[in-house]
N, C-alpha and C positions, 0 to 999 in steps of 0.2 A: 575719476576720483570722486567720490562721495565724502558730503560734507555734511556731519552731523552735529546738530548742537546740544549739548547738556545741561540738564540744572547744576547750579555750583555745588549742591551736596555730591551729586554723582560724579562731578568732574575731581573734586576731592576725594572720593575713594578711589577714584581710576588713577589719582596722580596725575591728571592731564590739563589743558587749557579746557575752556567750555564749547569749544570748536576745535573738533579734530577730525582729517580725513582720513578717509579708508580705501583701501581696494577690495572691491568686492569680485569675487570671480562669476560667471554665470551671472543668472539673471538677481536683477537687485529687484529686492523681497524685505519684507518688513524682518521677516526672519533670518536670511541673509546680512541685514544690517546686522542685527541684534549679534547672530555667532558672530561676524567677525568683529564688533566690539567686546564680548566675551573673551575671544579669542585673543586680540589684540592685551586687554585689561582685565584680566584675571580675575581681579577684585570686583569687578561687575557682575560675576557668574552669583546668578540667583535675585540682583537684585530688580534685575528689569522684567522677568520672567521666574517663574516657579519653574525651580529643578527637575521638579518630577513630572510634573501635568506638560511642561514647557508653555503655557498661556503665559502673555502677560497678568503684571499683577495690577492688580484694581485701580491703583492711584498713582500708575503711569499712563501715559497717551500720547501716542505718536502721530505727525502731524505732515504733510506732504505739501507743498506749494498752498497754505493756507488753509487746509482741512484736516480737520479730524479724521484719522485711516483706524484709529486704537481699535473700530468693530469689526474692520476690513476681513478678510481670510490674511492670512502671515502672508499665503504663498503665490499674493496678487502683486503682478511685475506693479513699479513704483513708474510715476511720468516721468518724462523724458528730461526735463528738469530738473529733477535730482537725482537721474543718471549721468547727467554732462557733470554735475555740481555748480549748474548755474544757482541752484535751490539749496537750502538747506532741508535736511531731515531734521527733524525739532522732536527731541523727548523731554514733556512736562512734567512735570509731577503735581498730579492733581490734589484737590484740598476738597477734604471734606467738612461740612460746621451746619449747623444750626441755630 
């Protein structure tokens, strides 16, 4: 079981708590999270990723046992950690200012 945690906005579109678990089938992938929260919450379709390119979008960033993965390739298996769901998978939503 994969444990992911959300910004409160995103958990508000989704309708969900800000920690919710998943099953992911296969190997657990940054992209693999992403569909199966897509998949799960409908209402996420586009905001974590662009529709058409499917990259994430700018001022989200996904996070693995304490690192930054957002540069990562999607389709690089995640650590062991947050395959068990000892770890969360953490999506922030970055801020931009000046």
């Amino acid at each position: 079981m994969i444990r992911v945690r959300m910004p409160q906005h995103l958990s508000a579109l989704a309708g969900a708590e800000r920690e919710v678990e998943l099953d992911v089938a296969g190997r657990v992938t940054q992209k693999a999270i992403v569909d199966a929260l897509e998949l799960r919450f409908p209402a996420l379709a586009g905001a974590l990723r662009d529709p058409h390119t499917m990259q994430r979008r700018p001022f989200v960033r996904f996070f693995a046992c304490g690192e930054d993965i957002s540069h990562q390739s999607q389709d690089l298996e995640l650590p062991d950690a947050i395959i068990s769901g000892k770890e969360q998978f953490l999506i922030v939503a970055a801020i931009s200012g000046g």
